[in-house]
PyMOL commands that place a pseudoatom at each C-alpha (Angstrom):
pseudoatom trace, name=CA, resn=UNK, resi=1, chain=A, elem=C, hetatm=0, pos=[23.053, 59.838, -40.325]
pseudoatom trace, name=CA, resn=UNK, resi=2, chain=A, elem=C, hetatm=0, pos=[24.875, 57.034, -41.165]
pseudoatom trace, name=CA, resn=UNK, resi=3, chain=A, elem=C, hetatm=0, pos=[26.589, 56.702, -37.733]
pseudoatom trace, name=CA, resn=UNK, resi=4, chain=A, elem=C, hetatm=0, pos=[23.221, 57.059, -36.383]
pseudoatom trace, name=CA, resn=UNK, resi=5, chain=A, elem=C, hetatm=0, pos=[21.935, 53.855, -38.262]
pseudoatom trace, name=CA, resn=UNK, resi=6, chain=A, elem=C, hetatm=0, pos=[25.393, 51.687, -36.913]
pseudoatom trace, name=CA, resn=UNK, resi=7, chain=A, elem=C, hetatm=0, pos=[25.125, 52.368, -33.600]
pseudoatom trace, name=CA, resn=UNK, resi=8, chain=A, elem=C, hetatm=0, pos=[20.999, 51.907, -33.787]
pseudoatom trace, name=CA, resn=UNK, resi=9, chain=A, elem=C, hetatm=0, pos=[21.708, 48.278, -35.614]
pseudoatom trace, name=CA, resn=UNK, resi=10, chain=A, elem=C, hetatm=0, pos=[24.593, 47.747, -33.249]
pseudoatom trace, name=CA, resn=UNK, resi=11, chain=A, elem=C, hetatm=0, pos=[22.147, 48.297, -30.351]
pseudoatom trace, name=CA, resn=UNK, resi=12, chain=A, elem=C, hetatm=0, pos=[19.696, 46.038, -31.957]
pseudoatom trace, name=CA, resn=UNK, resi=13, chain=A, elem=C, hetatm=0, pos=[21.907, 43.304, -32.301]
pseudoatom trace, name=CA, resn=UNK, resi=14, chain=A, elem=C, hetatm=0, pos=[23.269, 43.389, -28.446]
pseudoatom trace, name=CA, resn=UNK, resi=15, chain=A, elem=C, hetatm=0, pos=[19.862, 43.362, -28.083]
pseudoatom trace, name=CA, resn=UNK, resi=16, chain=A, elem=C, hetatm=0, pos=[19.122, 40.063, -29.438]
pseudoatom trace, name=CA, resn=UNK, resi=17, chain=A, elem=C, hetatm=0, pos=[22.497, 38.179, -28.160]
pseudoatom trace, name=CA, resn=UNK, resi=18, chain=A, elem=C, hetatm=0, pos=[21.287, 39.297, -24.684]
pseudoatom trace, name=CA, resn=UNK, resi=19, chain=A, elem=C, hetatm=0, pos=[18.042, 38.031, -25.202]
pseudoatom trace, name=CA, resn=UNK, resi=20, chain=A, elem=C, hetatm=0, pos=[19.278, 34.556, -26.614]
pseudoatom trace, name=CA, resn=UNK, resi=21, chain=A, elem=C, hetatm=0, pos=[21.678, 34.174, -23.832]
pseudoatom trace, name=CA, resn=UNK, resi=22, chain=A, elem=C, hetatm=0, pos=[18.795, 34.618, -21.244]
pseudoatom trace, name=CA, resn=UNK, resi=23, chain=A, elem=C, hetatm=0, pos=[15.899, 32.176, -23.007]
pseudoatom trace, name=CA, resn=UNK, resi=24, chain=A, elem=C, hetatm=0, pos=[18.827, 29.744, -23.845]
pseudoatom trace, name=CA, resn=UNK, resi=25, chain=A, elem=C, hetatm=0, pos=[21.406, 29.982, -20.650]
pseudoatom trace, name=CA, resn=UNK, resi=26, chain=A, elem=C, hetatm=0, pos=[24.970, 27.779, -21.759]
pseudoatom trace, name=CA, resn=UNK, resi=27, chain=A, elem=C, hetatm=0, pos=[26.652, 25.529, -19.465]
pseudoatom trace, name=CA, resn=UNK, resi=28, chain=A, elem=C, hetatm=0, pos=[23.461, 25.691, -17.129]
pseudoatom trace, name=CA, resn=UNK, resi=29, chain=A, elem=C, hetatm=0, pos=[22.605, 21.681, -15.718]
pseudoatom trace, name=CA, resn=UNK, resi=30, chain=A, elem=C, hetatm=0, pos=[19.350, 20.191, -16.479]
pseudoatom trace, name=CA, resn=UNK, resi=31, chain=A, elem=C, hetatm=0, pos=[16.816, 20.733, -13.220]
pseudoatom trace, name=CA, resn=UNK, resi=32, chain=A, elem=C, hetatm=0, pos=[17.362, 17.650, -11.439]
pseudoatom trace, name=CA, resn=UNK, resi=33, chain=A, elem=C, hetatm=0, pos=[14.568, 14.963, -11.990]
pseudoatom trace, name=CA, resn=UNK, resi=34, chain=A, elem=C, hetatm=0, pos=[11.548, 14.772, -9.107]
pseudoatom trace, name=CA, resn=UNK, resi=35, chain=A, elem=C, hetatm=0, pos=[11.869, 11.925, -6.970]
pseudoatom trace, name=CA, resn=UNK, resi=36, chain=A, elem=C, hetatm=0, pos=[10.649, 8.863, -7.706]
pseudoatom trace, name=CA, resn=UNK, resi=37, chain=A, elem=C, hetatm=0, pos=[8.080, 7.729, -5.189]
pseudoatom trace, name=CA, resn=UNK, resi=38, chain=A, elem=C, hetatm=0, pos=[9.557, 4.419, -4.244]
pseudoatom trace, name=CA, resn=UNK, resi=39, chain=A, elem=C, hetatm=0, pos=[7.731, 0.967, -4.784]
pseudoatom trace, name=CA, resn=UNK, resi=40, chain=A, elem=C, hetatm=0, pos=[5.272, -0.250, -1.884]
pseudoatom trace, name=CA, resn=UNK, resi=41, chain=A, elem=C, hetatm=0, pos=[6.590, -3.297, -0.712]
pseudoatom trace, name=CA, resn=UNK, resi=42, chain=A, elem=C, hetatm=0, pos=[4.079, -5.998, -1.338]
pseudoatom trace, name=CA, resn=UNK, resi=43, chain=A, elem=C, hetatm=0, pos=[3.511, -7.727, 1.586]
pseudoatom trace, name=CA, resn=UNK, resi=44, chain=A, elem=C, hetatm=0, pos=[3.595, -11.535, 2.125]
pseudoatom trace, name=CA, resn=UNK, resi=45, chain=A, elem=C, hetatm=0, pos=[0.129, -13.134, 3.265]
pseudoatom trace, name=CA, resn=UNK, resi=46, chain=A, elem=C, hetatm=0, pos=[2.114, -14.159, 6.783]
pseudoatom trace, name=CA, resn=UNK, resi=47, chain=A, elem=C, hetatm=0, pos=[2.860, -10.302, 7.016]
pseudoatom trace, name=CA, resn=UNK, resi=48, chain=A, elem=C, hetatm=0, pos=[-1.128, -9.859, 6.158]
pseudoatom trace, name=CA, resn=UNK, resi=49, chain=A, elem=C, hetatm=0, pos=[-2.293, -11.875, 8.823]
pseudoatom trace, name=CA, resn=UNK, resi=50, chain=A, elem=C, hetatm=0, pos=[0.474, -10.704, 11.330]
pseudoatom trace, name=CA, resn=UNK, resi=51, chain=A, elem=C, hetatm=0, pos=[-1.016, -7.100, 10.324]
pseudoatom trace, name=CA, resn=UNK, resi=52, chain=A, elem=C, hetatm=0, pos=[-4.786, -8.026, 10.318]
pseudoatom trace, name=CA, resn=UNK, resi=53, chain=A, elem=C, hetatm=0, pos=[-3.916, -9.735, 13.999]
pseudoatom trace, name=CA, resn=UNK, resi=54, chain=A, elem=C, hetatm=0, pos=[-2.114, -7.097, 15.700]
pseudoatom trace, name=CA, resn=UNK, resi=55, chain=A, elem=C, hetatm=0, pos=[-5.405, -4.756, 14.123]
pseudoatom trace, name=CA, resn=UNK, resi=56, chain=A, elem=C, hetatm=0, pos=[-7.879, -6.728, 15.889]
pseudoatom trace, name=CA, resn=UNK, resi=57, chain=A, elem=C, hetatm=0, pos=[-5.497, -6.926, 19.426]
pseudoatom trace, name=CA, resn=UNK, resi=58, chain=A, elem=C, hetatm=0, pos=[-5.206, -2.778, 18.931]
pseudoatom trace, name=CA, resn=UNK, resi=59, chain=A, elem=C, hetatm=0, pos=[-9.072, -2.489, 18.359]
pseudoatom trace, name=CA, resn=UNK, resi=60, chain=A, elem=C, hetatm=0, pos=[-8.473, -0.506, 15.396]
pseudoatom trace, name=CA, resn=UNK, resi=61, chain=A, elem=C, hetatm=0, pos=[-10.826, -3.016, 13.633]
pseudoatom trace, name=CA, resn=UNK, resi=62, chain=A, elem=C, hetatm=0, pos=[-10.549, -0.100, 10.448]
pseudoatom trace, name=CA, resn=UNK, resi=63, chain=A, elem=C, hetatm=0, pos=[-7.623, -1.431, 9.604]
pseudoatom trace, name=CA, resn=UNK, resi=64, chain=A, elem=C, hetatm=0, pos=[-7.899, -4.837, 10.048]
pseudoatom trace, name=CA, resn=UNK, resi=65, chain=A, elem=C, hetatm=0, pos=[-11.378, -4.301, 8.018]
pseudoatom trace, name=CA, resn=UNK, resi=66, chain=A, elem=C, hetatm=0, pos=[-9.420, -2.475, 5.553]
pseudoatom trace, name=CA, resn=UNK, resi=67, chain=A, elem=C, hetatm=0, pos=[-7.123, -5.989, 4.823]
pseudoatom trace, name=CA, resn=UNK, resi=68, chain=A, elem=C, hetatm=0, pos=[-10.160, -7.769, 3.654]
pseudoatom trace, name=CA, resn=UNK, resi=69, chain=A, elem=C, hetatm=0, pos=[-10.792, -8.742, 0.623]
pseudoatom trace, name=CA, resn=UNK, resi=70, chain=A, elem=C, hetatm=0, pos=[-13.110, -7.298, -0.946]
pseudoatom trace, name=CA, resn=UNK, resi=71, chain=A, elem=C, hetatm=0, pos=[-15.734, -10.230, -1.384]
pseudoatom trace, name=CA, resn=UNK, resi=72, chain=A, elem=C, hetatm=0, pos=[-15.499, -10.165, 2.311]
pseudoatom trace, name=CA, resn=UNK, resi=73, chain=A, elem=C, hetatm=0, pos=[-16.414, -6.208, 2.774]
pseudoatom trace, name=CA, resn=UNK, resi=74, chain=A, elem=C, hetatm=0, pos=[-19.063, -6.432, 0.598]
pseudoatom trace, name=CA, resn=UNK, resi=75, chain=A, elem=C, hetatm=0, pos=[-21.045, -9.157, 2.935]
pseudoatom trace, name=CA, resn=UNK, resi=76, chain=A, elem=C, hetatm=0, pos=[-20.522, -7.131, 5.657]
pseudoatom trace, name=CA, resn=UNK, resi=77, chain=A, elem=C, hetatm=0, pos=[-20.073, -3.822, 6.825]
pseudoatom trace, name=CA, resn=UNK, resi=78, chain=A, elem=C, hetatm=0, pos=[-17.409, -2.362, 8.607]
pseudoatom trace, name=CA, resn=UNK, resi=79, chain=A, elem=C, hetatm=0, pos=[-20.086, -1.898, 11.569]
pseudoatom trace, name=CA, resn=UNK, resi=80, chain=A, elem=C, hetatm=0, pos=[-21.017, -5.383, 10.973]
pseudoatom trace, name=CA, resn=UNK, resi=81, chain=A, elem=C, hetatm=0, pos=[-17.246, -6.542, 11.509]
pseudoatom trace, name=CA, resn=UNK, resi=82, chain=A, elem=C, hetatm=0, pos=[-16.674, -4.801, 14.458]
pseudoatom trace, name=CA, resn=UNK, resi=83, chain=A, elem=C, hetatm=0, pos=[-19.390, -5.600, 16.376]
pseudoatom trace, name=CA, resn=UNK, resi=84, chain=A, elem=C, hetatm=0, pos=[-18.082, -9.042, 15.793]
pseudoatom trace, name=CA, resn=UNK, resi=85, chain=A, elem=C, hetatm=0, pos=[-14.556, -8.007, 16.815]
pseudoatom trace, name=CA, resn=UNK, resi=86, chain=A, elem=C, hetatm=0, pos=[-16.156, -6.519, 19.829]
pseudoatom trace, name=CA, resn=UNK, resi=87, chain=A, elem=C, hetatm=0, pos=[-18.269, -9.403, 20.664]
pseudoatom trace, name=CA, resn=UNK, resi=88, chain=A, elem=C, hetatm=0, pos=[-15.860, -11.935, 19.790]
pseudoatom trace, name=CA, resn=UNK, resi=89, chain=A, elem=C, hetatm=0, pos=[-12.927, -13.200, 22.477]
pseudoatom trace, name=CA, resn=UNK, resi=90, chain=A, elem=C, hetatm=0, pos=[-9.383, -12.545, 21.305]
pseudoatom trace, name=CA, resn=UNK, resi=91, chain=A, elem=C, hetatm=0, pos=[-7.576, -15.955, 21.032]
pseudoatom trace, name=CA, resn=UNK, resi=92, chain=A, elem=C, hetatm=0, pos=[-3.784, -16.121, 21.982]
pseudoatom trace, name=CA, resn=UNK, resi=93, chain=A, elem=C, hetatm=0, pos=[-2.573, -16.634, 18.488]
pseudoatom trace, name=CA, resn=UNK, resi=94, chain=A, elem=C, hetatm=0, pos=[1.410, -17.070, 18.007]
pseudoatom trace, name=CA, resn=UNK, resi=95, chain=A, elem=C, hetatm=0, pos=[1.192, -14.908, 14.784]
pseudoatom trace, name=CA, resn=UNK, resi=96, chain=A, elem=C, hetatm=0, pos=[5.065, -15.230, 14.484]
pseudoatom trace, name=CA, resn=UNK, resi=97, chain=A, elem=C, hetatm=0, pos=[4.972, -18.181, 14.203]
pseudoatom trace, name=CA, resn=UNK, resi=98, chain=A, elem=C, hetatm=0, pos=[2.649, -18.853, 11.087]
pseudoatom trace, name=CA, resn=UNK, resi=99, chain=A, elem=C, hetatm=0, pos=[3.007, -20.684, 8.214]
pseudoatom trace, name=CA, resn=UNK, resi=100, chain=A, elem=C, hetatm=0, pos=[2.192, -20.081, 4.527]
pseudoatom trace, name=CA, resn=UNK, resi=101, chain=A, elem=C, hetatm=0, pos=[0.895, -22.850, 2.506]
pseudoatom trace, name=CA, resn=UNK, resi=102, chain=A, elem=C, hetatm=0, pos=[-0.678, -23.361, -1.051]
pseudoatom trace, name=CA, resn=UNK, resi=103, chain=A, elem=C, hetatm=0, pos=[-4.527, -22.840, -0.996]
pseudoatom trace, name=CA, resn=UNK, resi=104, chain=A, elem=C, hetatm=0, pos=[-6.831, -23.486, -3.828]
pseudoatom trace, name=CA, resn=UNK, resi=105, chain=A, elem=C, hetatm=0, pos=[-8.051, -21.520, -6.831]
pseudoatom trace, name=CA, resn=UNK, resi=106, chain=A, elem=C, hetatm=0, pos=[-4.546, -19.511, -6.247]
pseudoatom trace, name=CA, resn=UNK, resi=107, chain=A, elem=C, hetatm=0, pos=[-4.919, -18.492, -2.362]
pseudoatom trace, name=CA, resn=UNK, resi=108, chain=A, elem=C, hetatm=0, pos=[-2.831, -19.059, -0.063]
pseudoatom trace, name=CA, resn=UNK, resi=109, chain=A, elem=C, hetatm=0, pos=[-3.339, -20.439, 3.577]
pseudoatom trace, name=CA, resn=UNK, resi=110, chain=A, elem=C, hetatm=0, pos=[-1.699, -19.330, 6.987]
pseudoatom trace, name=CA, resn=UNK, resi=111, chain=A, elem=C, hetatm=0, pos=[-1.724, -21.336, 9.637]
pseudoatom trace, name=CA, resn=UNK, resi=112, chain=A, elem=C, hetatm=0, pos=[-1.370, -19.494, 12.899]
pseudoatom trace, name=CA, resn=UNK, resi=113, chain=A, elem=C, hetatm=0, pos=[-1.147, -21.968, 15.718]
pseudoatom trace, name=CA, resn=UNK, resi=114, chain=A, elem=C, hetatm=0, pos=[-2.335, -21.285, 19.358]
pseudoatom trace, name=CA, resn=UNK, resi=115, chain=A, elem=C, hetatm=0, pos=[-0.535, -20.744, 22.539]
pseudoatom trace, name=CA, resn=UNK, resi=116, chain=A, elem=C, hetatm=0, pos=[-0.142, -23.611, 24.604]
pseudoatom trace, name=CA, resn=UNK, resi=117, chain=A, elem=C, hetatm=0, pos=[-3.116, -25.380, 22.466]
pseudoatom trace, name=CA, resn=UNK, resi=118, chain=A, elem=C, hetatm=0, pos=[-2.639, -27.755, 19.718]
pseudoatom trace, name=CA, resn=UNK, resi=119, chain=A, elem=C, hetatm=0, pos=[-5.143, -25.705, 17.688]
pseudoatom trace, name=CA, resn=UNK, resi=120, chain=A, elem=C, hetatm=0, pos=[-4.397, -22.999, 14.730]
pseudoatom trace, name=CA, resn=UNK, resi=121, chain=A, elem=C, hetatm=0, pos=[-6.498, -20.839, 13.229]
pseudoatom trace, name=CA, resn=UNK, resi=122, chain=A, elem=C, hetatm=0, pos=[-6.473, -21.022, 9.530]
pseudoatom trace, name=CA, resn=UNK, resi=123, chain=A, elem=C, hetatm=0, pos=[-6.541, -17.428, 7.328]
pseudoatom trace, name=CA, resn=UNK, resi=124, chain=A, elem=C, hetatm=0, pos=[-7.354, -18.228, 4.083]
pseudoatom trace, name=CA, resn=UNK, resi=125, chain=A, elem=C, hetatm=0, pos=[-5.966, -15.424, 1.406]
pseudoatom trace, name=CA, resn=UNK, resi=126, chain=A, elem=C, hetatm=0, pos=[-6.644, -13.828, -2.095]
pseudoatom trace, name=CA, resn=UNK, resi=127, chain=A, elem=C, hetatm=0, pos=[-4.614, -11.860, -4.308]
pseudoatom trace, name=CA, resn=UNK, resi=128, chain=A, elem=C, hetatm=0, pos=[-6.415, -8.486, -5.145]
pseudoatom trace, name=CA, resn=UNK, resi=129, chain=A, elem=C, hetatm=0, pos=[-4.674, -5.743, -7.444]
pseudoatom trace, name=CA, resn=UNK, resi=130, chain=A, elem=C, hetatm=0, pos=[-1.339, -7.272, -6.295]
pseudoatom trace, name=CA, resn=UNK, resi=131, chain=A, elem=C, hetatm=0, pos=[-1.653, -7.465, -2.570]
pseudoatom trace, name=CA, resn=UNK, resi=132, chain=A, elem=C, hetatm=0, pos=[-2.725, -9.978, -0.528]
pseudoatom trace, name=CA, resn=UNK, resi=133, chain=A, elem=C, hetatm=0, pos=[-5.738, -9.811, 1.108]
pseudoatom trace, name=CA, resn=UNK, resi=134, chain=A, elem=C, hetatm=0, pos=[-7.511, -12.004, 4.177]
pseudoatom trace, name=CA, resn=UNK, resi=135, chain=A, elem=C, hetatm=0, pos=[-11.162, -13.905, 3.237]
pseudoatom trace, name=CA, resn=UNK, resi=136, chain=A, elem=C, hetatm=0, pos=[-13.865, -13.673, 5.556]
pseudoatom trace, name=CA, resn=UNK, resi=137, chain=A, elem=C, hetatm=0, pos=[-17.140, -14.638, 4.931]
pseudoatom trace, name=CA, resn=UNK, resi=138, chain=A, elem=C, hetatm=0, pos=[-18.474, -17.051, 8.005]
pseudoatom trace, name=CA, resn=UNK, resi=139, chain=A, elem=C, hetatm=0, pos=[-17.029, -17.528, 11.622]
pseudoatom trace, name=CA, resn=UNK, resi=140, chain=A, elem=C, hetatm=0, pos=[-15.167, -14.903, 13.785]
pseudoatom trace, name=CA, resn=UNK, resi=141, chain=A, elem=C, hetatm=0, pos=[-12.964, -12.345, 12.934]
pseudoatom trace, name=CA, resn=UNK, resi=142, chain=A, elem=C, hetatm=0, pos=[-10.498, -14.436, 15.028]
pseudoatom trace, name=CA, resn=UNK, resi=143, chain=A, elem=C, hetatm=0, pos=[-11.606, -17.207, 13.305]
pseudoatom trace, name=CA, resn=UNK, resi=144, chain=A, elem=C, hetatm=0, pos=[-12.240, -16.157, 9.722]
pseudoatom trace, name=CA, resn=UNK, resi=145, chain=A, elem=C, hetatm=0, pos=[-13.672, -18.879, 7.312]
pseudoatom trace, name=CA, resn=UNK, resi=146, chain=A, elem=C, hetatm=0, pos=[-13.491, -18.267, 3.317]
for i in range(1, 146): cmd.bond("trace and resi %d" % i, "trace and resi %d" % (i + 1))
show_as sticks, trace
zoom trace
């Protein structure tokens, strides 16, 4: 009888060392972390305009509707805006070639001259939620006045 109760207790503790060494593995690495997802680049309001420009040349007014600020979307519609894109001529901007400069109240300016015309057309900017985005309230989409 006595044998009988060592080899049952024996059993019982083989037992538990097999179950500890199964919930709690030695030697075993940590599950490697997810990956982070990486920063969006915040874009600079020459990149904006460069973006919003090459939009309007594509005809994929969503997107250039979608760099707006949001001032601007609220006084018009996206059907609004592009039946001015649609309506409006597209200038021959040299979007390359624009220039950043301080606005007021915090925006900044870009200054996107014309090819082979004195003229620029001037994209004034706002900072929303920490990217940049393009004011339009009057004028053309070409031509966008704050």
């Amino acid at each position: 009888m006595r044998t009988w109760l060592c080899l049952f207790l024996l059993l019982v503790a083989i037992a538990a060392v097999v179950l500890v060494v199964l919930k709690f593995p030695a030697n075993t690495p940590p599950p490697p972390a997810p990956p982070q997802p990486k920063p969006k680049p915040v874009a600079s309001p020459r990149e904006v305009v460069q973006s919003y420009l090459k939009a309007l040349e594509k005809q994929d007014y969503r997107a250039a509707y979608g760099l707006l600020s949001a001032e601007s979307r609220t006084q018009r519609s996206y059907d609004e805006f592009a039946a001015l894109c649609q309506k409006a001529g597209a200038p021959s901007l040299d979007a390359a070639a624009g220039v950043e400069q301080p606005g007021k109240a915090g925006r900044m300016v870009v200054l996107v001259p014309m090819v082979e015309d004195p003229a620029a057309a001037s994209f004034n900017l706002t900072r929303e939620e920490g990217e940049w985005r393009i004011v339009f309230t009057t004028g053309s989409p070409w031509f966008p006045y704050p």
